[in-house]
TORVO-327547 format. One record per residue: residue in one letter; y, z, x of N, C-alpha, C, CB in turn. Coordinates in steps of 0.2 Angstrom, whole numbers, plus 5000, padded with zeros to 4 digits. Glycine has a CB too. Layout:
<pts>
AYZXYZXYZXYZX ...
</pts>
This chain:
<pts>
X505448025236505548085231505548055224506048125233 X505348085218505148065213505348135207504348045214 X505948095204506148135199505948145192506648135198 X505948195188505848205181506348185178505748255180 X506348115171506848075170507248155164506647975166 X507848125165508448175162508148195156509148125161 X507848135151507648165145507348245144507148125143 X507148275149506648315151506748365152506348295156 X507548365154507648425160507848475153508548415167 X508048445146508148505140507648565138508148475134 X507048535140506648605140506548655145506048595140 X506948675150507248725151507548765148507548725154 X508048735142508148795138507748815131508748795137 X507148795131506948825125506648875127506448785120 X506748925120506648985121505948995117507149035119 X505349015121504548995119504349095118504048925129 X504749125116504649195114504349195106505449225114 X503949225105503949235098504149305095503449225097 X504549285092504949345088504549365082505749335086 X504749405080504549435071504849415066504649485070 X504649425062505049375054505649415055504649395044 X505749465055506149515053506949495058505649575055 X506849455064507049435068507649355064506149425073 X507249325061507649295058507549305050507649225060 X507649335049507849365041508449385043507249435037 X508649445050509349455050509849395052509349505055 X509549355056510049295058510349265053509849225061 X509649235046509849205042510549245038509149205038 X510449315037510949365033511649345039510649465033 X511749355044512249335048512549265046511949345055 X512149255046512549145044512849155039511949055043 X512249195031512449205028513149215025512149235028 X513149295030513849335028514449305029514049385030 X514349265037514749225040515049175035514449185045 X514749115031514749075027515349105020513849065025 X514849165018515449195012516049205015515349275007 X516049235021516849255025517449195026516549275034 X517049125025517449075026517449025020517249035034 X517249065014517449035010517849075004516949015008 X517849115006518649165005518149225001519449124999 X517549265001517349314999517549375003516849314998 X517849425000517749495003517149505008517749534998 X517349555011516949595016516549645013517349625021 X516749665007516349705002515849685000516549714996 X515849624997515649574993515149534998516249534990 X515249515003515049485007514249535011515749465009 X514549575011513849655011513449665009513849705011 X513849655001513349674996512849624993513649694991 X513149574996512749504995511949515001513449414998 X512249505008511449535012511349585009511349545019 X511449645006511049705008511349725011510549715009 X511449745016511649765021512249815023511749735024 X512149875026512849925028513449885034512550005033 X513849915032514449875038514249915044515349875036 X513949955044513749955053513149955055513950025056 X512749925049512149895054512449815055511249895048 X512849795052512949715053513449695058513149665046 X513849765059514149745067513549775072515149795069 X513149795070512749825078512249755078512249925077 X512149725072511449645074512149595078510949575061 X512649575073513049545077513249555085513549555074 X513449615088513449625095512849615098513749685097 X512249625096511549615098511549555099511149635093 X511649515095511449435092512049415099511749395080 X512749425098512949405103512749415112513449425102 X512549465113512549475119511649465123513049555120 X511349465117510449455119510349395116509949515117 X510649375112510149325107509649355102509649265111 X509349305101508849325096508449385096508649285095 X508549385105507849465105508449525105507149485116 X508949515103509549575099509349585094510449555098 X509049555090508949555084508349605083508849485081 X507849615087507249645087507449735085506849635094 X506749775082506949815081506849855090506749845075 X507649905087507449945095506949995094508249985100 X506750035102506150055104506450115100505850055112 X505950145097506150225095506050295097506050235089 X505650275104505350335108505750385110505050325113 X505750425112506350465116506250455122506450545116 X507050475125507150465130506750515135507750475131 X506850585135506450625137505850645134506750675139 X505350615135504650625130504350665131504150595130 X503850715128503650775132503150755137503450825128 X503050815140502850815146502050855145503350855152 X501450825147500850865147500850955148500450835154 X500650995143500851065148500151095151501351135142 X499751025154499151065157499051035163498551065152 X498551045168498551055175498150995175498251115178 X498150945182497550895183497050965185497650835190 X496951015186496251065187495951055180496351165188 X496351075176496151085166495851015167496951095158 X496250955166495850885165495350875168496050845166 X495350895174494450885178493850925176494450925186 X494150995175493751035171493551015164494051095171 X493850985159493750965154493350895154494350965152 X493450855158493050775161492450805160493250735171 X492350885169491750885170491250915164491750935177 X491550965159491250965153490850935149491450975152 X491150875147491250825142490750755145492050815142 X490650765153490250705156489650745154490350685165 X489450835154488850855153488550845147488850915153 X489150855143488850875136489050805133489250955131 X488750745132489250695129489350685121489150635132 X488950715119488850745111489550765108488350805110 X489550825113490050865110490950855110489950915112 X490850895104491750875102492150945105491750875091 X492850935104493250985107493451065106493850955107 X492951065100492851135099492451185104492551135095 X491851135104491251175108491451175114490451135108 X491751125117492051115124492451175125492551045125 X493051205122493351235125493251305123493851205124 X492451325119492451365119491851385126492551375113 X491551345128491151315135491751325140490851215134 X492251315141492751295146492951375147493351245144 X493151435142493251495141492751535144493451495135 X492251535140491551575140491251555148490951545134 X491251505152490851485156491451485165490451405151 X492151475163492451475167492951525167492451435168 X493151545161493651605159494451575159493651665165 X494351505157494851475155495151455150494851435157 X495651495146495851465139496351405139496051525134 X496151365136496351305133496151305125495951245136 X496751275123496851265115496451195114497751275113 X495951215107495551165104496251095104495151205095 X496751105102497051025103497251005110497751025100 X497351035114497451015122496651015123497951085127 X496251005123495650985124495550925122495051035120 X495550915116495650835111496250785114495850845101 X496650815116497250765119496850745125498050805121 X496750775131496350765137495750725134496150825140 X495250735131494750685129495050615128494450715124 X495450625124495850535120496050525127496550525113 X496450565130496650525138495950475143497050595143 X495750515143495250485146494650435143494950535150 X494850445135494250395132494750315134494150415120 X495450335134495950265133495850245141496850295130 X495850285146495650265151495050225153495550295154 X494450245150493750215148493450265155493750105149 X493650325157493250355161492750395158493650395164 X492750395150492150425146492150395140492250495144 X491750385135491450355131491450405123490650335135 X491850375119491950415111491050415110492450355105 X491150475106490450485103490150455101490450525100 X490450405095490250345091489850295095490850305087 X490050305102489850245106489150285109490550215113 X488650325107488350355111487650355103488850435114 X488050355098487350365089487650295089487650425078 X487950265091487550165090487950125085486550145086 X488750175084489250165079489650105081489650225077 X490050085077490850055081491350115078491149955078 X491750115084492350155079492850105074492750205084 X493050145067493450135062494150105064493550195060 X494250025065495050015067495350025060495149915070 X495950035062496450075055496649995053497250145058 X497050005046497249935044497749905047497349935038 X498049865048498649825049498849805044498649785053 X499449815041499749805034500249735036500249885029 X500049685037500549615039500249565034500549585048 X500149595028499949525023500649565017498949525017 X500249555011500749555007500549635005500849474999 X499749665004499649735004500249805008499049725008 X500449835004500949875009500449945008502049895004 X500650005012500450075012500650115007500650115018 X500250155002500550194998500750234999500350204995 X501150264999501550334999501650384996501950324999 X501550435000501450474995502250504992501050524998 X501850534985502450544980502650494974503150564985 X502250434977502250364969501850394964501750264970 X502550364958502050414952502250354946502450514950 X501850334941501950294937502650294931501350284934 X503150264931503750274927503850234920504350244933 X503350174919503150134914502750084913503550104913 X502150074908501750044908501649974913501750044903 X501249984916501249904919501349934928502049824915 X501450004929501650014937501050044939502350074939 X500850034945500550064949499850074945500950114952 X499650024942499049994937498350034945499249864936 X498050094940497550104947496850054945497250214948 X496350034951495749984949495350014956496049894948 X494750014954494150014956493549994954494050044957 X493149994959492449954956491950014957492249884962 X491350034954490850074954490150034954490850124948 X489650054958489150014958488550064952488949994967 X488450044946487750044943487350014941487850064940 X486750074941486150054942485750064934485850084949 X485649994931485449994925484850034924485349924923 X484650044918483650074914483350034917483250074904 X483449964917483049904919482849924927483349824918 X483449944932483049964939483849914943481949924939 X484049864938484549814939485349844941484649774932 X485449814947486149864950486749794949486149894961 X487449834946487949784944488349844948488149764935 X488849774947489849794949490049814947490349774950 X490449874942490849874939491549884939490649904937 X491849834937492749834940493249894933493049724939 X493749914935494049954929494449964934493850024925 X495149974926495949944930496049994924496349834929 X496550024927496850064920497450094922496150134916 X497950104916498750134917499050204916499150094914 X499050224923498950294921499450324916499050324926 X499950294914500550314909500250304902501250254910 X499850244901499550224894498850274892499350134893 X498550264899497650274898497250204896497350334890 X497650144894497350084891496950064898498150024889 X496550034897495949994902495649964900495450034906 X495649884906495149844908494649824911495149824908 X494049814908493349834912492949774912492949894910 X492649754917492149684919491749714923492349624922 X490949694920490349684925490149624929489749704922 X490149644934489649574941489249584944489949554947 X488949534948488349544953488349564956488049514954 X489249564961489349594966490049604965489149564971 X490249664973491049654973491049624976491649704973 X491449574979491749504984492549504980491149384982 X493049504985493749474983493949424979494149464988 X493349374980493449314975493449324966492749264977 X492849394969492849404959493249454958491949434954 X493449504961494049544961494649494959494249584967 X494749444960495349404959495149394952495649344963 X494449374950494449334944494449394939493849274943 X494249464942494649544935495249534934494649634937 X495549534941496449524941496649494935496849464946 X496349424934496549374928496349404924496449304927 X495749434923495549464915495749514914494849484912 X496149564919496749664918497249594916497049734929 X497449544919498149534913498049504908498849494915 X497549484906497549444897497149504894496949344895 X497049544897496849604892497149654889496449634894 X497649654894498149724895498849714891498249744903 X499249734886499749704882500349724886499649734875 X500349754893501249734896500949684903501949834899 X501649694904501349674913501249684917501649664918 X500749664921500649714926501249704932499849694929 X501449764934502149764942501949784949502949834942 X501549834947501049844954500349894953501649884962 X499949854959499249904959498949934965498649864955 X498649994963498550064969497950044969498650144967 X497650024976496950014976496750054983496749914976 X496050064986495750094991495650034995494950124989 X495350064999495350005005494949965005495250035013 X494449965000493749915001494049845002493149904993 X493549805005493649735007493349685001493249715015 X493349724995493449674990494149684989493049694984 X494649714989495249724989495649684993495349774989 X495349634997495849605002495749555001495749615009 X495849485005495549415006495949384999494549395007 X495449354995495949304989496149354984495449254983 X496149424984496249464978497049484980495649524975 X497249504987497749504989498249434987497649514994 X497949384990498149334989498549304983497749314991 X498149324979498249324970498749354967497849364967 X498749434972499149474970499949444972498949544972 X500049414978500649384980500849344976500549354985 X500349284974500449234970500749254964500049204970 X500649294961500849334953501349364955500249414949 X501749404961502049434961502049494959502349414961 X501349524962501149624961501249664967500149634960 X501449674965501349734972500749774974501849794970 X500549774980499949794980500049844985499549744982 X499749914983499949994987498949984989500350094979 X499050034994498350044998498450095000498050005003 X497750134996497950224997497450225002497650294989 X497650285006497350355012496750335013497350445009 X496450325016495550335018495250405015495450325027 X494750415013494450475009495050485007494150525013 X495350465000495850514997495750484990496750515000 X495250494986494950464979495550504974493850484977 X495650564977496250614972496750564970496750704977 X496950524974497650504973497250414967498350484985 X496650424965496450354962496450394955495550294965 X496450454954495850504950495850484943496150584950 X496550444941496250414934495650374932496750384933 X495650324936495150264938494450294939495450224945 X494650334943493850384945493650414939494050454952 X493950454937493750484930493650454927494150514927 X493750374925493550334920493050314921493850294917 X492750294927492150264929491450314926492150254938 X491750384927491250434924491150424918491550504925 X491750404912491550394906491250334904492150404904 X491150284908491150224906490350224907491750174911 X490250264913489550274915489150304910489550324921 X489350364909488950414903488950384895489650494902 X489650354894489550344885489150274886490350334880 X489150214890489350154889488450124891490050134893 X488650134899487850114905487350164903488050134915 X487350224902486650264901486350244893486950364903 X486950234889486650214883486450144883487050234878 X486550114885486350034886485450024887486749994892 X485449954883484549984881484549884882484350034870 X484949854882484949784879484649744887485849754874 X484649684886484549644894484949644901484549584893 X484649644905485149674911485449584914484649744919 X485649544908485949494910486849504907485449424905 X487349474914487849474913487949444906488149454918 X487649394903488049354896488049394893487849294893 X487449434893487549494885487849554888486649514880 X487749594895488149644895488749644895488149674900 X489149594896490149614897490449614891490549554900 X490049564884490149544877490249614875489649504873 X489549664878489549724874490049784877488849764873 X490149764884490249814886491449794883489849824895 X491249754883492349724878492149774873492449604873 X491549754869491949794863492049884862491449774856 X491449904868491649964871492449994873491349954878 X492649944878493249944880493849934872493149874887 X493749894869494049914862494149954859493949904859 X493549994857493250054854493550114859492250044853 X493650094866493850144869494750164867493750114877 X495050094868495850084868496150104859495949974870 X495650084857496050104850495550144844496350014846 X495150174847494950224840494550294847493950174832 X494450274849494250334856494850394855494450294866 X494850454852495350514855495450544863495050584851 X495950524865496150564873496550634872496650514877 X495950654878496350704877497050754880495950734876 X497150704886497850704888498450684886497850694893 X498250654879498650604876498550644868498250504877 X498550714869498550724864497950714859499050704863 X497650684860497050684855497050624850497050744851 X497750554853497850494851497550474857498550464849 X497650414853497150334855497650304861497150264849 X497350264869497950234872498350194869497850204878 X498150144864498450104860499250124856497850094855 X498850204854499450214850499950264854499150254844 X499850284858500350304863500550244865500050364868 X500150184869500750124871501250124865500450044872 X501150124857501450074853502150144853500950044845 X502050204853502250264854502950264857501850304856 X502650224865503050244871503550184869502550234878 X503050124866503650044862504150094860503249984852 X504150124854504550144848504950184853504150174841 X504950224856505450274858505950214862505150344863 X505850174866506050144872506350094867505350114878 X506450064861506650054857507450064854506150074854 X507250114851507750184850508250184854507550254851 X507950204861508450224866508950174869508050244872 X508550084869508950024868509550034863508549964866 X509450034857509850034851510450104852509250034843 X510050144853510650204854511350164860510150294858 X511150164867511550124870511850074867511350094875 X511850034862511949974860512450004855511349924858 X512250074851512850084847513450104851512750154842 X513250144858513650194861514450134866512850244868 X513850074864514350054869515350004866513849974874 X514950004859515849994855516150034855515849974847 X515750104855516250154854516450174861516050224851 X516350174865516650184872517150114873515950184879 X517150054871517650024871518150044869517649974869 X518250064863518550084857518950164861517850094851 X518650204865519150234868519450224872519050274871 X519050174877519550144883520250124880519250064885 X520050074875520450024872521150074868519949974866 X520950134865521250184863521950224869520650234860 X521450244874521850274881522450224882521450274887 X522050164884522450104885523350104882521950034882 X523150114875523750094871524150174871523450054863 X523850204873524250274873524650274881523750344871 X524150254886524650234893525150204892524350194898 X525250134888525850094888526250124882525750004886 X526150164878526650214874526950264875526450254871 
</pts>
């Protein structure tokens, strides 16, 4: 008989699981808190250093103790008693047998076919639920698979791109910076890219033409929206195109932007950006007369973009310039520093007053 020498036998206990970042982000906070605890910091203090509530960090802690590291995972959030189908395997057969006839059709026509033809009402959503059951089965075939389509996989947000949400609304120049691209098509017959970045708080905007949109050149507008634009940029609201992904994300990591990705079909929530493509279209591209070479369109189209920022009247801006409403929004934000800065000797100055009337 022939053994496996001793060195060897330690890989029995590695744990060959892959967990989620998230997984040790909490451990890390655990050693963390641990560490301040035995160096004589509060338990306050010691909380407020991870983030964390004192009863999420005793519930990772008894987790961490008694599972290891898959304690640390999030738990399942389904319910316990999930609901229950409220329709019959007859309805689902009947609905199958439908749906195998007609395979075109969608859950409308079906269930008003199912009613009219067998005297069965079913509700147009309990029709579409049965359908997706049995598309997930693979006992019937999505429509898309029938006109020669692929169907739409939804995004998976595990880069540095997050989901936007609704109810983000811009609080100070340089937030939630909206950008898009429009494709036009020159007098010459010549189709360009058009990129525009603009802030919905200022109306200020930056605009470049290309040959194409690719993420590579989206990153290189990135760099021309910040040497154009007079604050920071903090974060930007973009659509889903796949010029918006690959290096321009990437970019955006590297800068440290935040990057929000709006709704599929929901241009309402870009509508500043969108609106300006209209303008940029009408005053700027339809009057252009000159060569449809980038080295001479971008030159003209900057001083456009100038002529836009600081002598152009807006008229949600009152009928001033974005320029001068930025320098506007300077001056108040100004003020409002200096007012705090008076406010704060005199609030000493009570304290300090109280103070001496307690020991009196």
């Amino acid at each position: 008989m022939y053994r496996i020498h001793r060195k060897f036998y330690h890989i029995r206990g590695i744990d060959e699981t892959a967990y989620s970042q998230k997984v040790y982000d909490r451990k890390k906070k655990l050693e963390l808190y641990k560490k301040l605890i035995l160096e004589g910091c509060s338990q306050k203090t010691a909380l407020e250093a991870i983030e964390t509530p004192r009863s999420t960090y005793y519930r990772w802690k008894k987790n961490y103790e008694l599972y290891g590291l898959s304690g640390l995972e999030d738990e399942s959030r389904s319910p316990n008693n999930p609901r229950k189908s409220t329709w019959t395997r007859e309805d689902e057969l009947l609905v199958l047998k439908v749906r195998k006839k007609f395979k075109l059709w969608g859950k409308y026509k079906i269930a008003a076919i199912i009613y009219r033809e067998y005297g069965v009402r079913l509700s147009v959503s309990t029709v579409g639920r049965i359908i997706s059951k049995f598309i997930k089965k693979g006992d019937i075939k999505p429509v898309c698979f029938y006109l020669g389509r692929t169907p739409k996989k939804r995004r998976v947000f595990d880069r540095h791109a997050q989901r936007w949400q609704y109810g983000m609304a811009t609080q100070e120049p340089g937030e939630l910076v909206q950008m898009d691209h429009a494709t036009i098509r020159l007098s010459s017959g010549k189709v360009v890219k058009h990129f525009k970045a603009i802030c919905p708080l200022t109306k200020l905007v930056a605009e470049k033409a290309y040959i194409s949109a690719t993420s590579t050149l989206a990153k290189d507008f990135l760099r021309h929206v910040q040497e154009k634009l007079p604050f920071k940029i903090k974060s930007i609201q973009v659509d889903g195109g796949s010029e918006f992904m690959g290096d321009f994300e990437s970019a955006c990591q590297h800068e440290k932007i935040s990057l929000y990705v709006l709704p599929p079909r929901r241009p309402q929530f870009n509508a500043h950006v969108e609106r300006g493509n209209g303008t940029v279209k009408y005053e700027f591209y339809y009057r252009y007369c000159g060569p449809a070479t980038l080295s001479i369109l971008n030159p003209r189209l900057q001083k456009f973009v100038e002529f836009y920022n600081t002598y152009r009247p807006h008229q949600s801006l009152q009928y001033k310039t974005p320029m001068a409403h930025y320098e506007l929004l300077l001056e108040e934000k100004r003020k409002k520093e200096s007012r705090v800065k008076l406010a704060l000797p005199a609030k000493e100055a009570v304290l300090e007053l109280n103070r001496q009337i307690s020991l009196s």
